[in-house]
C-alpha positions in Angstrom: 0.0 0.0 0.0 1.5 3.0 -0.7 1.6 6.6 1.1 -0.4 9.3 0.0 1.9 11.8 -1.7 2.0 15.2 0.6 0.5 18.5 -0.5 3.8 20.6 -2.0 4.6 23.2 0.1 4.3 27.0 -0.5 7.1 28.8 -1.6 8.1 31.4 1.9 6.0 34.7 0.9 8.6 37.9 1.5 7.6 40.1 4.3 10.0 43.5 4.9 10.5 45.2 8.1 11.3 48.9 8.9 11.3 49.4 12.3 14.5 50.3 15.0 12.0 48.2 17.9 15.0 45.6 18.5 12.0 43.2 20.2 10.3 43.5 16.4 13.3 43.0 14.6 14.3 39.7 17.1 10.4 38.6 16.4 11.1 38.9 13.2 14.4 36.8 12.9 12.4 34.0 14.8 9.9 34.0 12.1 9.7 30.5 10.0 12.2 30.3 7.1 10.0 27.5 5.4 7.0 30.6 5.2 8.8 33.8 5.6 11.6 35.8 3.3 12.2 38.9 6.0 14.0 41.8 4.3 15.0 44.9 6.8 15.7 48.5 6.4 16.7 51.1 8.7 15.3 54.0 7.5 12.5 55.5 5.4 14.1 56.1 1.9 15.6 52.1 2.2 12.1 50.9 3.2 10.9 52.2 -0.1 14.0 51.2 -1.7 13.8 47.7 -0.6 10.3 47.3 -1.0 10.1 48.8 -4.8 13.0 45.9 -5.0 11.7 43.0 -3.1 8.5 43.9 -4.1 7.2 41.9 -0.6 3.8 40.1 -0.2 3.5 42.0 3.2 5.0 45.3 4.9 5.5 45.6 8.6 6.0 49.7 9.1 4.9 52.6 11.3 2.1 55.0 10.0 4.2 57.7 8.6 5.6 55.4 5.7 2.3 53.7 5.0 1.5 56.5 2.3 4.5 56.3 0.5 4.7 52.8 0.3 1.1 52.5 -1.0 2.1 55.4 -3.6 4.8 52.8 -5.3 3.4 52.0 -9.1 1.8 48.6 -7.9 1.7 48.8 -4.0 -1.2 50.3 -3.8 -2.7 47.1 -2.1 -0.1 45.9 -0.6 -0.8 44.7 3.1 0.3 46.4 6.1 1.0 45.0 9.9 1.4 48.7 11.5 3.3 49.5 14.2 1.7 51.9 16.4 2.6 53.1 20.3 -0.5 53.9 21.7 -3.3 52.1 21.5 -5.9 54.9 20.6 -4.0 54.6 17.5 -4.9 51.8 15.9 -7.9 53.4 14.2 -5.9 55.4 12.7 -4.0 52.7 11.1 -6.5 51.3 10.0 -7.6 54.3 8.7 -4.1 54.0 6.7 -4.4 51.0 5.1 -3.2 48.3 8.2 -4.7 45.1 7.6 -3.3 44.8 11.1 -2.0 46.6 13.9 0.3 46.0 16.7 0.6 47.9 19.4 4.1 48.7 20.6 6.3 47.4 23.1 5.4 44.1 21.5 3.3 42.1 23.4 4.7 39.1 23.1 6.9 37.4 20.2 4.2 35.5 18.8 2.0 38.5 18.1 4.1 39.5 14.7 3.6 36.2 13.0 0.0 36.2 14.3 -0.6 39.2 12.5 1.4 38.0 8.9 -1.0 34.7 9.3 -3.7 37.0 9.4 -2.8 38.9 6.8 -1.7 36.6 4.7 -4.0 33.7 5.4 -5.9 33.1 1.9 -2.4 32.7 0.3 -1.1 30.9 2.7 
């Protein structure tokens, strides 16, 4: 009798990060390297750099890049995880285009790749 044959897996989606949270950046690094290409930048002009160049299937950024990022010829509807440090401000992420928001100091580690799942879950 033989084995069914397993599904083939999904090629690892690319996600870019621009953030200088050091907890974001470490949950980042932890994130699966079977589902996740993680890009990083440092500062604004290389987040739209890397993301014109990467073009990612997800950005994790603050709200003062979302605009420009969405203003790229064909990242209009690119989805966004937002980083935000007050929670009142999530509704203006939203607002923004965030699919998702986290509220910093990140909760916990797990939240980031809770929020790409969510994102990202009908192409996952």
């Amino acid at each position: 009798m033989s084995r069914p044959e397993a599904a083939p897996q999904a090629p690892p989606v690319g996600v870019h990060v621009f953030t200088d949270d050091d907890r974001i950046r470490e949950a980042a690094r932890s994130l699966p390297a079977a589902r996740y290409v993680v890009t990083y930048s440092a500062t604004a002009p290389d987040a739209i750099d890397e993301v014109r160049k990467t073009r990612p299937a997800v950005a994790v950024l603050g709200f003062a890049l979302a605009k420009d990022i969405h203003a790229l010829p064909s990242m209009g509807n690119l989805p966004l995880v937002m980083l935000c440090d007050r929670p009142h401000d999530r509704w203006l992420c939203h607002q923004a285009g965030a699919q998702q928001v986290i509220v910093k100091p990140l909760p916990d580690p797990m939240a980031l790749l809770l929020a790409l799942d969510a994102v990202l879950a009908p192409s996952l």
